[in-house]
C-alpha positions as CSV (number, residue, x, y, z in Angstrom):
1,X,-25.6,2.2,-23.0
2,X,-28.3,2.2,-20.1
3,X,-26.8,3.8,-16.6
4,X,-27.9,0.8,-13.8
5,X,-28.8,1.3,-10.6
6,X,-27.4,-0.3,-7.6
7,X,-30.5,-3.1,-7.5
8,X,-30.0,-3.3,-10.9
9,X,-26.0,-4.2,-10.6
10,X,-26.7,-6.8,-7.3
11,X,-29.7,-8.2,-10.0
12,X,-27.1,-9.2,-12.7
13,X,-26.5,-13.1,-12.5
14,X,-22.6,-13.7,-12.9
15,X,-21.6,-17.3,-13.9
16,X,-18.3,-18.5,-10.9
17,X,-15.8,-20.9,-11.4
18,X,-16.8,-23.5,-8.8
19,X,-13.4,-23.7,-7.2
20,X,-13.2,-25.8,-4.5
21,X,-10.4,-26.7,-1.5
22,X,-6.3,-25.3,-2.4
23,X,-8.0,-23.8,-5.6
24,X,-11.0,-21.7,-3.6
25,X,-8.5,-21.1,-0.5
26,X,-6.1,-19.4,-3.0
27,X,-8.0,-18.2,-5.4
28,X,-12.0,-17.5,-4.6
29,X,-14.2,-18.1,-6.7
30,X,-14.2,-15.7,-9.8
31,X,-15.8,-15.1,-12.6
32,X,-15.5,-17.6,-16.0
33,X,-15.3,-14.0,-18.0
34,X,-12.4,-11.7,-18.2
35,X,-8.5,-11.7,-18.8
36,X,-6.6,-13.1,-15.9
37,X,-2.2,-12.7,-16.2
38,X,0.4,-15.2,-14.9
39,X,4.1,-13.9,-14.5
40,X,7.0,-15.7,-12.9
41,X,10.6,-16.0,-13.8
42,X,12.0,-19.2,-15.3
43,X,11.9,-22.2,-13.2
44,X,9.5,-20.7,-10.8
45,X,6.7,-23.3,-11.3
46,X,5.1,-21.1,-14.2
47,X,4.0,-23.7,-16.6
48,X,3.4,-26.3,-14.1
49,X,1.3,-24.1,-12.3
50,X,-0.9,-23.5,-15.3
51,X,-1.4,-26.6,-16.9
52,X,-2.6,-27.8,-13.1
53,X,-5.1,-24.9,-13.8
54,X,-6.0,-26.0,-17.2
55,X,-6.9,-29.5,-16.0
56,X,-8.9,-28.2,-13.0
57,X,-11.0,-25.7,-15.6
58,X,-11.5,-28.2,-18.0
59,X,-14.1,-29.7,-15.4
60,X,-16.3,-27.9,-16.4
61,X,-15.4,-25.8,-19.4
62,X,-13.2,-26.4,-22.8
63,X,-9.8,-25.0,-22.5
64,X,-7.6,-24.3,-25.1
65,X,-3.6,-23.4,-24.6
66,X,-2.3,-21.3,-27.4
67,X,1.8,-22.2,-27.1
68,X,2.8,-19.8,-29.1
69,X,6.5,-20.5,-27.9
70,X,6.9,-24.3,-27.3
71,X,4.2,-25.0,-29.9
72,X,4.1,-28.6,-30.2
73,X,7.5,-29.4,-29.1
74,X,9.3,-32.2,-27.0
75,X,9.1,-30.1,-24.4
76,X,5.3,-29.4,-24.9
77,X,5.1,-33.0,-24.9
78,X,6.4,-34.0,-21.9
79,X,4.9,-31.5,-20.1
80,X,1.3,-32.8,-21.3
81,X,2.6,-36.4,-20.1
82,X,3.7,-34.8,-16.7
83,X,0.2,-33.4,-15.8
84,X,-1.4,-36.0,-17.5
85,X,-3.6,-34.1,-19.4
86,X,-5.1,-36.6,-21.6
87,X,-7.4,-37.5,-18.5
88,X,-9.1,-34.3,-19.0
89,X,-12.9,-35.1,-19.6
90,X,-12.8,-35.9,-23.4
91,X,-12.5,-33.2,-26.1
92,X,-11.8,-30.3,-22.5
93,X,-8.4,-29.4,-23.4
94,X,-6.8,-28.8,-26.9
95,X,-3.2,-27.8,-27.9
96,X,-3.1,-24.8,-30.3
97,X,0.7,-25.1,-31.4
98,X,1.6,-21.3,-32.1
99,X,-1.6,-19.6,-33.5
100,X,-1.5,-16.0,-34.3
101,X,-4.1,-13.4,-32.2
102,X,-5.9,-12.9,-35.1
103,X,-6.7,-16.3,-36.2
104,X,-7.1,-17.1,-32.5
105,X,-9.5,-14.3,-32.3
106,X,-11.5,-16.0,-35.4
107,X,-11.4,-19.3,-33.6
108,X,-13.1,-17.9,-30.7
109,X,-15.8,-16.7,-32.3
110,X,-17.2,-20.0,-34.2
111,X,-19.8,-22.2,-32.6
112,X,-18.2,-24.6,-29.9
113,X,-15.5,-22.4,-29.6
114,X,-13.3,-23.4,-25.9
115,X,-14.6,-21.5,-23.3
116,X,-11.3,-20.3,-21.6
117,X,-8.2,-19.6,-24.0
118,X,-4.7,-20.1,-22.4
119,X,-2.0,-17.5,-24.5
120,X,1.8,-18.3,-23.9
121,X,3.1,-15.8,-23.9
122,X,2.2,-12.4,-23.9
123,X,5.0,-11.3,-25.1
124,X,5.3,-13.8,-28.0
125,X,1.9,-12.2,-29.2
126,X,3.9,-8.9,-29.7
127,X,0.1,-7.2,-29.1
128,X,0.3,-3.5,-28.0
129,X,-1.8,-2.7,-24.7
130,X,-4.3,-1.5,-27.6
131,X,-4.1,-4.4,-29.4
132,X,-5.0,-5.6,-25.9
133,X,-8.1,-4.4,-25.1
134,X,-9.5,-4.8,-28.8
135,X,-8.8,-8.1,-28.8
136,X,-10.8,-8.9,-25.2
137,X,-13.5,-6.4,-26.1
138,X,-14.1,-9.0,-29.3
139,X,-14.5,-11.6,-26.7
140,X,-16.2,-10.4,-23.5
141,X,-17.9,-13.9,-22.6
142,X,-14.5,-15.9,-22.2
143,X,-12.0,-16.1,-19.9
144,X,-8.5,-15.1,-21.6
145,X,-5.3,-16.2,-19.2
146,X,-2.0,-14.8,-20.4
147,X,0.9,-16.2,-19.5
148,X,3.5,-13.8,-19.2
149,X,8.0,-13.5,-18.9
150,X,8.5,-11.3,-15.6
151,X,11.3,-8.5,-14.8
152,X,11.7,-9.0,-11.1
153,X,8.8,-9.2,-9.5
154,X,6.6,-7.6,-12.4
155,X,5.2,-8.5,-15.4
156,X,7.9,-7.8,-18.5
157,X,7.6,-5.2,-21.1
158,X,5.2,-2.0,-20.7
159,X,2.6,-3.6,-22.2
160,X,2.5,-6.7,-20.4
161,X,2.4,-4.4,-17.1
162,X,-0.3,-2.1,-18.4
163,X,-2.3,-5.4,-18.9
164,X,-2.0,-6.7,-15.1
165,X,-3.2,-3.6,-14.2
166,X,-6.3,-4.5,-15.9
167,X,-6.8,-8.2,-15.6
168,X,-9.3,-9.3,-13.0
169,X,-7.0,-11.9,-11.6
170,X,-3.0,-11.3,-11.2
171,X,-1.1,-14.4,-10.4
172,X,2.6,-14.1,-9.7
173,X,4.5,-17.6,-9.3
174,X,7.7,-17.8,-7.7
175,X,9.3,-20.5,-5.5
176,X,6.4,-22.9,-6.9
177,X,3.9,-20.7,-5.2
178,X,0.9,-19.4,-7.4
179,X,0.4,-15.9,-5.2
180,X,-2.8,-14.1,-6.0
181,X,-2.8,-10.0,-6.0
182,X,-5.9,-9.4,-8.4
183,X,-9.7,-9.1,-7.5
184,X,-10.3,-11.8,-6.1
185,X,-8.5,-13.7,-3.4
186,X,-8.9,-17.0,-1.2
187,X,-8.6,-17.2,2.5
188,X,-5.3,-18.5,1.8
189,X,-4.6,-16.4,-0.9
190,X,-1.7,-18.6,-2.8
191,X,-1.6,-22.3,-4.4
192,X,1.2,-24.2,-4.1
193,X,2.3,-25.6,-7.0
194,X,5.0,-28.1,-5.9
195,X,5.6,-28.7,-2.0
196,X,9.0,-29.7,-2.0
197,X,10.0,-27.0,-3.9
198,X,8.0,-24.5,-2.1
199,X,9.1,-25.4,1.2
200,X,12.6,-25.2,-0.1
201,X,12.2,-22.0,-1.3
202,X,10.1,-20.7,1.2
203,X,11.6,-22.4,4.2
């Protein structure tokens, strides 16, 4: 591998998510390459905040959400109806009811693969932190989000921990506030996922 200078690193064109108002305020605009982690405990805003980000990258890019632990359930449903998520610009945003890594990692690498790959949940994946990194090395030019159980405040399991370490973007819901602590951060630096709720929580 060729050592760069620094003209050569400022030289390198890096495709941004074109984030605009709450999204941009909370989160930047960072690359559409790389693994990003969510964490929050239950009834935190979690999977609401997600599938709100789903439906804002699937104007531009095809997402795919990987439920390996509602899979196509009632629940699954309704949360699609919630968000309306079939007004996603056609063919966007795909439901992969409970694939496993490997045959995700497959799908990824056909023609017209999704762009951005949503896994729920980390720990359902039972992947080792080496397990990990193979798995993004196989795929350097998407954008991986894990979704992820939390102990406290943290991510859940060593693994899971090791891997927010690494991600580019670490998003930590709680009180239906999307907080961002990873590489890149808005002038606001959280979203909120649902006033009333936050402004109960948060006061």
């Amino acid at each position: 591998m060729k050592a760069l200078s620094p003209s050569e690193v400022l030289k390198m064109r890096k495709e941004t998510i074109p984030f605009t108002g709450a999204w941009r305020d909370a989160f930047g605009n960072p690359e559409w390459a790389g693994v990003w982690l969510v964490w929050g405990n239950s009834a935190s805003g979690k999977t609401s905040f997600v599938m709100q980000l789903c439906k804002e990258l699937s104007r531009w890019r095809k997402v795919a959400y990987n439920s390996l632990e509602q899979r196509d359930s009632k629940t699954m449903q309704d949360t699609i109806r919630e968000y309306n998520m079939q007004q996603c610009p056609r063919g966007r945003f795909q439901l992969i009811p409970g694939e496993k890594i490997e045959d995700l990692s497959k799908r990824l690498l056909k023609p017209k693969a999704p762009d951005v790959v949503v896994i729920d949940s980390y720990q359902y994946t039972q992947m080792s932190y080496r397990e990990y990194v193979d798995f993004k090395e196989k795929h350097p030019d998407k954008l991986i989000i894990f979704i992820s159980h939390a102990d406290g405040l943290q991510p859940d399991g060593r693994a899971a921990r090791k891997v927010q370490y690494d991600a580019e973007l670490k998003i930590r819901v709680e009180g239906f506030r999307a907080t961002s602590l990873g590489r890149t951060i808005g002038d606001k630096g959280f979203y909120t996922v649902y006033e009333e709720g936050a402004n109960k929580y948060w006061g």
